[in-house]
C-alpha positions as CSV (number, residue, x, y, z in Angstrom):
1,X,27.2,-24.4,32.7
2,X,24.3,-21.8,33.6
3,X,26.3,-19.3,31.2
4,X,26.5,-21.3,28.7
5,X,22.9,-22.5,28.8
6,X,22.3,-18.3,28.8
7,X,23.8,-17.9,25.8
8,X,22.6,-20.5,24.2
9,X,18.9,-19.5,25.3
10,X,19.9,-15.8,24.3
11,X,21.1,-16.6,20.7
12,X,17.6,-18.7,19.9
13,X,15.2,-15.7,20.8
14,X,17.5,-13.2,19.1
15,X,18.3,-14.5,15.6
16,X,15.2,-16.8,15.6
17,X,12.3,-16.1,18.0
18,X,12.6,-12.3,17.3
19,X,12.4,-12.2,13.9
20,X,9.5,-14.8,13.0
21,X,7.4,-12.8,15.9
22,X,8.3,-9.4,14.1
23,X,7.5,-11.2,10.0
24,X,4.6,-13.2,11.6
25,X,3.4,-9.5,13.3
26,X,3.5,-7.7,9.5
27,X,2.3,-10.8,8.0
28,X,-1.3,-10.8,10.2
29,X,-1.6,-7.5,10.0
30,X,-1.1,-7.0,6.2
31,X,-3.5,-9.8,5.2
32,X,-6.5,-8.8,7.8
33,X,-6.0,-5.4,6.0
34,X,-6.1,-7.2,2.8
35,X,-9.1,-9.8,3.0
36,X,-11.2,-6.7,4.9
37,X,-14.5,-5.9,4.1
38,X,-13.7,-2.1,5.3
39,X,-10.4,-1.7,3.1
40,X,-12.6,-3.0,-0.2
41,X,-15.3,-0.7,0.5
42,X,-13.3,2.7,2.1
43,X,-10.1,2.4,0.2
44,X,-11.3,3.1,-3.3
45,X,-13.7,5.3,-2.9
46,X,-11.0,7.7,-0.6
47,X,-8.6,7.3,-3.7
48,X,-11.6,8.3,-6.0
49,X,-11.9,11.5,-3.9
50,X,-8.8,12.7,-4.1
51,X,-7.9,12.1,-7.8
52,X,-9.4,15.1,-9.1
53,X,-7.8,17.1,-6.4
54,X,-4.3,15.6,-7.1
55,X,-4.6,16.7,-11.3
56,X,-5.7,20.0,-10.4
57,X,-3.0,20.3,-7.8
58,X,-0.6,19.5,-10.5
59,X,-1.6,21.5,-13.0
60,X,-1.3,24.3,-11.4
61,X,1.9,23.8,-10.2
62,X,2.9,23.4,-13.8
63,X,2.6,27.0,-14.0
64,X,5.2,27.7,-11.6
65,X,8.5,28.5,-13.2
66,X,10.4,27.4,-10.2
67,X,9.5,23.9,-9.7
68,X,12.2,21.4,-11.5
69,X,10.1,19.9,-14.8
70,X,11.0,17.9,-17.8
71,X,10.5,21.2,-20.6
72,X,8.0,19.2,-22.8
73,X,5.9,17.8,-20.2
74,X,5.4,21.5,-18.4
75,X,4.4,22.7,-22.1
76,X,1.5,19.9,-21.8
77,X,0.6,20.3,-18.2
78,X,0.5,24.2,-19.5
79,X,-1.5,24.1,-21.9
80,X,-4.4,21.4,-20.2
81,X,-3.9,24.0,-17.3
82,X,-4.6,26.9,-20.0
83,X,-8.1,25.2,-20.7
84,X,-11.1,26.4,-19.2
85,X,-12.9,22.9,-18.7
86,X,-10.8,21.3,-15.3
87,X,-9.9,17.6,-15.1
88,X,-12.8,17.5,-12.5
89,X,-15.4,18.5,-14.3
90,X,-14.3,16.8,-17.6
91,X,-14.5,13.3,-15.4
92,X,-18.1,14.1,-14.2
93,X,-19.1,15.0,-17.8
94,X,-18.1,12.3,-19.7
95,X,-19.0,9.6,-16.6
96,X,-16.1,8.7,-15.6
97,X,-16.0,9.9,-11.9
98,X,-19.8,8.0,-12.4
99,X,-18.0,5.1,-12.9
100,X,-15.3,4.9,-10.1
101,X,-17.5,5.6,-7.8
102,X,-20.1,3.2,-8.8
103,X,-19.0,0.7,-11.0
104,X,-15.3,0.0,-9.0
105,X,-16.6,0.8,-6.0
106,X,-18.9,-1.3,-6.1
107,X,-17.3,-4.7,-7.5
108,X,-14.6,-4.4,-5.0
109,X,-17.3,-4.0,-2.2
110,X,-19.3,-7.2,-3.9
111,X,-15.7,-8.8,-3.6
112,X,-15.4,-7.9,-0.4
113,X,-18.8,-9.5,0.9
114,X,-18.2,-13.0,-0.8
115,X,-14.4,-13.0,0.8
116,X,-16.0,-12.8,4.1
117,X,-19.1,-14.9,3.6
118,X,-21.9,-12.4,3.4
119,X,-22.8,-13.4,-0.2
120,X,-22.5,-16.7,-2.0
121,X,-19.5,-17.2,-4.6
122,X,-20.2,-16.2,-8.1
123,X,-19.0,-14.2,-10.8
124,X,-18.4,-10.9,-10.2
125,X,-17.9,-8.7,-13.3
126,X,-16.0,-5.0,-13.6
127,X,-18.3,-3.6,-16.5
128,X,-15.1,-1.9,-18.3
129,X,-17.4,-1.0,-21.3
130,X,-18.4,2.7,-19.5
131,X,-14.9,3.4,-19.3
132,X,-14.5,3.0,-23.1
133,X,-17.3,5.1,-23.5
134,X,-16.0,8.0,-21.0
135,X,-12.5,8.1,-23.0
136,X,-14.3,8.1,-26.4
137,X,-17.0,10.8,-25.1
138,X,-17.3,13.9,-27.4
139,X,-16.2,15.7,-24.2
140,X,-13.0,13.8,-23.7
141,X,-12.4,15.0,-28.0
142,X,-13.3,18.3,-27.1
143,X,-11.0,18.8,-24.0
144,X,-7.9,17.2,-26.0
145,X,-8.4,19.3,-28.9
146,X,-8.3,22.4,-26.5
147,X,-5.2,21.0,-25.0
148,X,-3.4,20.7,-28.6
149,X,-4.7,24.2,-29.5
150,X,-3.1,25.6,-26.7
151,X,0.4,24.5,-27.8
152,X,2.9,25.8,-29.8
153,X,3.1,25.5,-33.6
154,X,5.3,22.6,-34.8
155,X,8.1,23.3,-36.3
156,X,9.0,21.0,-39.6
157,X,10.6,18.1,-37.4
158,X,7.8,18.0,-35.0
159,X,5.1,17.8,-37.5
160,X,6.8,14.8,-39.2
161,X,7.0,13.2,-35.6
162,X,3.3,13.7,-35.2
163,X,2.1,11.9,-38.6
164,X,4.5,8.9,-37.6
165,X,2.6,9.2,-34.7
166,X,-0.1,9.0,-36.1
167,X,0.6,6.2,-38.8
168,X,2.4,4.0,-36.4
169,X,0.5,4.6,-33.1
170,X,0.8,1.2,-31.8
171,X,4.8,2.3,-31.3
172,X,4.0,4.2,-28.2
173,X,6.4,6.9,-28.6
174,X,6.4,10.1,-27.3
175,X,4.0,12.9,-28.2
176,X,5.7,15.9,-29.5
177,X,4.4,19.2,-27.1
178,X,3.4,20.9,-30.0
179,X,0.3,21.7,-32.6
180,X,0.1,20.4,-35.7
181,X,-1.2,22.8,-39.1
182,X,-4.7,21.0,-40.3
183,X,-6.8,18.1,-39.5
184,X,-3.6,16.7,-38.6
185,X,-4.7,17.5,-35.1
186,X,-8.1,15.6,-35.2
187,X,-6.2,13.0,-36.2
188,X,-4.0,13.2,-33.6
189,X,-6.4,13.3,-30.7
190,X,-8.2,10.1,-32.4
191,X,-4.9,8.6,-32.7
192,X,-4.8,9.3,-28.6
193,X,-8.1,8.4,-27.8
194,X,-7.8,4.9,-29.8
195,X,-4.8,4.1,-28.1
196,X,-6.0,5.2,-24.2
197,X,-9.0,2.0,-25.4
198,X,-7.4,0.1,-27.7
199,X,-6.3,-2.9,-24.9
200,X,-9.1,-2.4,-22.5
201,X,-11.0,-5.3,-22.6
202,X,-15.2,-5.1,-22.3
203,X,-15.5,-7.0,-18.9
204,X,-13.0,-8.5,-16.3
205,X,-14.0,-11.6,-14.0
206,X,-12.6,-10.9,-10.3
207,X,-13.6,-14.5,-10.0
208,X,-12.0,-16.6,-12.8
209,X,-10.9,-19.9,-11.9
210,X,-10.8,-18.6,-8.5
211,X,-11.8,-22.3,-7.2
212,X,-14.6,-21.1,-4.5
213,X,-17.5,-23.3,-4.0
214,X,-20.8,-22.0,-4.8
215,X,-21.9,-21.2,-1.4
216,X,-20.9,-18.7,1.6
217,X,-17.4,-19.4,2.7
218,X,-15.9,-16.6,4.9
219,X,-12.6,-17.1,2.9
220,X,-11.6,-14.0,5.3
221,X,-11.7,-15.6,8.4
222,X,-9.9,-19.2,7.1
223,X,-7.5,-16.6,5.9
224,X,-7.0,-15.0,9.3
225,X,-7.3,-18.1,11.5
226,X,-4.3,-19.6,9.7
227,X,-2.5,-16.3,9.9
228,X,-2.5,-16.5,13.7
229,X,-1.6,-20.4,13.4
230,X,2.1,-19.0,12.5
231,X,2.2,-17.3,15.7
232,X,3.2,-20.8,17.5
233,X,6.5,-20.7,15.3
234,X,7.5,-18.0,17.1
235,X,5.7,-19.2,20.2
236,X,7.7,-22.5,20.5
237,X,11.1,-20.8,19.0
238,X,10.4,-18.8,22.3
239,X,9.5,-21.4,24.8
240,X,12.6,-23.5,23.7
241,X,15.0,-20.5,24.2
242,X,13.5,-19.5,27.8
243,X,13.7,-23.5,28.6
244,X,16.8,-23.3,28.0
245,X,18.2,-19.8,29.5
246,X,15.6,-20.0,32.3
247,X,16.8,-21.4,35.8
248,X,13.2,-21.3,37.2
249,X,9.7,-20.7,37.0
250,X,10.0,-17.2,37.3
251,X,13.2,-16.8,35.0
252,X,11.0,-18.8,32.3
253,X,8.3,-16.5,31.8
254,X,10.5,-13.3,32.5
255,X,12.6,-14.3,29.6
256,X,9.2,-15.4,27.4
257,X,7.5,-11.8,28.4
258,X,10.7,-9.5,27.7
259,X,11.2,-11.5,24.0
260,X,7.6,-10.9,23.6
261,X,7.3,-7.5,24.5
262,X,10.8,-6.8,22.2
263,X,9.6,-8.7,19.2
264,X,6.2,-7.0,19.4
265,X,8.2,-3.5,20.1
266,X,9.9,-3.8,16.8
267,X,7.1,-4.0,14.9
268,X,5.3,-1.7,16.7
269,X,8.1,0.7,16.2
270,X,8.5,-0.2,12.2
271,X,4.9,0.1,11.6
272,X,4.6,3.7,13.2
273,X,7.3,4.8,12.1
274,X,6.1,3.6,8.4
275,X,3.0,5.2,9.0
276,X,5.1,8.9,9.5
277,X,7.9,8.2,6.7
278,X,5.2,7.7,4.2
279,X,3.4,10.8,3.4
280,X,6.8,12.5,4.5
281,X,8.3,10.9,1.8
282,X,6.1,12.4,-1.1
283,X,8.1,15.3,-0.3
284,X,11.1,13.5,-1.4
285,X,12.2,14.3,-5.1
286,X,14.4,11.3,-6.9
287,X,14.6,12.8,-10.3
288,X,17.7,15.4,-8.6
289,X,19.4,11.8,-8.1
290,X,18.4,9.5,-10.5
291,X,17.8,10.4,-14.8
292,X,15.6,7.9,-14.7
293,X,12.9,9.5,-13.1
294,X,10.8,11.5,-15.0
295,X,11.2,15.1,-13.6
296,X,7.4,16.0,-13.4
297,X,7.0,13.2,-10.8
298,X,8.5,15.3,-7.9
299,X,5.3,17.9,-8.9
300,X,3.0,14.9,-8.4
301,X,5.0,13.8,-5.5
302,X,3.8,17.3,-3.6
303,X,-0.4,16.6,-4.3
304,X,0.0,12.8,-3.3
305,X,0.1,13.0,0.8
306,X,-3.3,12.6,0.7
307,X,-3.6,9.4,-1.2
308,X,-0.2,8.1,0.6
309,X,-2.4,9.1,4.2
310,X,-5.0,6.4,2.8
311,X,-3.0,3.6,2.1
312,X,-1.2,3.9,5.5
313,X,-4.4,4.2,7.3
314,X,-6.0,1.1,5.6
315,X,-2.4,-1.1,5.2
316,X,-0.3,0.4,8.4
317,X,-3.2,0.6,11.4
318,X,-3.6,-3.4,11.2
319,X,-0.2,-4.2,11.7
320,X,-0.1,-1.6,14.6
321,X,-3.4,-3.3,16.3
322,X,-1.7,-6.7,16.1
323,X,2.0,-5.3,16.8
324,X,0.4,-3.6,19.8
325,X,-1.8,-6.7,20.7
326,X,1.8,-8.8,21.0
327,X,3.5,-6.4,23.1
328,X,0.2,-6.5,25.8
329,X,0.9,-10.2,25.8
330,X,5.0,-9.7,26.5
331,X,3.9,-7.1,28.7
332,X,1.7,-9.8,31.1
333,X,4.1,-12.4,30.9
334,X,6.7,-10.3,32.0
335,X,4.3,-9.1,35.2
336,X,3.5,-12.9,35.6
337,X,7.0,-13.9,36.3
338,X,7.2,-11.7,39.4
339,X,4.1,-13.3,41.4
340,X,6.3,-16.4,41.8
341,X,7.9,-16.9,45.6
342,X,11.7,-16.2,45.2
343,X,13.2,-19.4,46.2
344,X,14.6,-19.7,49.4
345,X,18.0,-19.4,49.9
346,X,19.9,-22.6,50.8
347,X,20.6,-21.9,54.8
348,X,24.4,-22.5,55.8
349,X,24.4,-24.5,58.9
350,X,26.0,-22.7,62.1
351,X,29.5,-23.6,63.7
352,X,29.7,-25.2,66.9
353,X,32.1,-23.6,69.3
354,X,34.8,-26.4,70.2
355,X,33.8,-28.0,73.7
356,X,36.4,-27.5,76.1
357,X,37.3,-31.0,77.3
């Protein structure tokens, strides 16, 4: 009967206790990452920083023969390599690194202080008109008609490509990686410079419809405090399977602290190792196993450990605190168990030696 009760216990904590500590474990830590102040204020601004860096990485890798790229997309990443104006300074002169770091920045961080209650509720507005104005700067003309110029001439098939480009631009087809004879090229870079802003909009409301009262509400923290609610799923999942397995006090919270400390463990384990695999894996090149990825991804794929380092800093590190945070707990249940008195052992009474009569 105690074997069976064992088992029974054993099969509760395994296929259920287990694995609604370990989903409960991501789930907390994902959504304090999420619904942080730190993440909506850090995050954007560490991408911002390391955009320019990740275009001028790639364009000059462009120029290395030996790397595996799609043929038309190394002549364009040659030829905006070949002009003397870099992506860096082109987004300072036109405002556009202005605007991420002000404009984005900045909403997000406004959204961030409403979600946790440091300002009241309201509409809060991502000005989207600077961006129009960066992508139809003379500078942004300039720079695209030095990228044309520094492609090859067209030959007759291409140049018909580029005026049905140009007449049907809404088709989103393909740029030819060539130069078209003319004005055929002014019209081209208009053509690309009216499609980059055709479907950006002049404002966006982060706010719409959200339903918030017009007051401070830490949505963050009503967030979080139902978060850790779901840890008494797993919590009474556990404490029925120990119940059931235990045969005493000690047995109870030894088998409550060692499902603990293994549900915790896992996590701990997935998260860290998450945290490694990810910037390893920028190294990691599809397009030699799959035709559908474009081949001048694996080029990007070398410049983006940086950005990948962010996200698993701001997205992973939670989830480790609160995996980490679990496995304390097993660990003190666990220790608990043992400052229980063993029970004493049932004494066996002693023979009498037969009287001799």
């Amino acid at each position: 009967m105690n074997q069976t009760r064992t088992i029974l216990g054993l099969l509760i904590m395994i296929f259920f206790a287990i694995p609604a500590l370990f989903g409960i474990i991501w789930a907390v830590g994902l959504t304090q990452a999420v619904v942080s102040q730190k993440m909506l204020s850090e995050l954007p601004q560490e991408i911002i920083a390391e955009i320019p860096n990740l275009v001028d990485g790639v364009l000059l890798a462009a120029k290395d023969e030996n790397i595996d790229m799609h043929p038309e997309s190394r002549i364009w990443l040659q030829a905006a390599a070949g002009v003397a104006q870099s992506p860096k300074e082109l987004l300072e002169e036109t405002g556009l690194n202005s605007w991420l770091q002000k404009e984005l920045s900045g909403t997000l961080s406004t959204v961030g202080d409403i979600l946790n209650g440091r300002t009241e509720a309201r509409n809060v507005w991502l000005d989207l008109r600077p961006l129009k104005q960066a992508l139809n700067h003379p500078a942004m003309e300039r720079y695209l008609l030095q990228v044309v110029e520094k492609l090859p001439v067209c030959t007759p098939e291409q140049a018909e490509l580029w005026k049905e480009k140009i007449q049907y631009s809404e088709r989103g087809d393909d740029l030819p990686p060539c130069r078209p004879e003319g004005t055929v090229s002014i019209d081209a870079v208009a053509s690309i410079r009216n499609e980059l802003s055709r479907d950006i909009p002049d404002q966006v409301d982060f706010f719409k419809n959200s339903g918030l009262p017009n007051r401070k509400v830490n949505v963050a923290k009503v967030v979080m405090s139902f978060t850790y609610l779901l840890f008494l799923i797993p919590a009474v999942l556990i404490i029925i399977g120990a119940l059931i397995a235990a045969r005493s006090k000690s047995h109870f919270f030894r088998w409550s602290g060692g499902v603990t400390l293994i549900g915790g463990g896992l996590a701990l384990g997935m998260a860290t190792l998450l945290k490694q695999i990810i910037p390893w894996s920028t190294n990691f090149h599809p397009v030699k196993y799959s035709p559908h990825w474009l081949e001048w991804n694996n080029v990007v794929g070398d410049h983006m450990q940086g950005i990948a380092l962010i996200f698993t800093r701001h997205l992973v590190a939670p989830v480790i605190a609160v995996a980490g945070a679990v496995c304390v707990v097993g660990l003190l249940l666990f220790a608990f168990s043992f400052t229980f008195n063993k029970e004493p052992e049932a004494s066996i009474p002693a023979t009498q030696p037969p009287q001799v009569g």
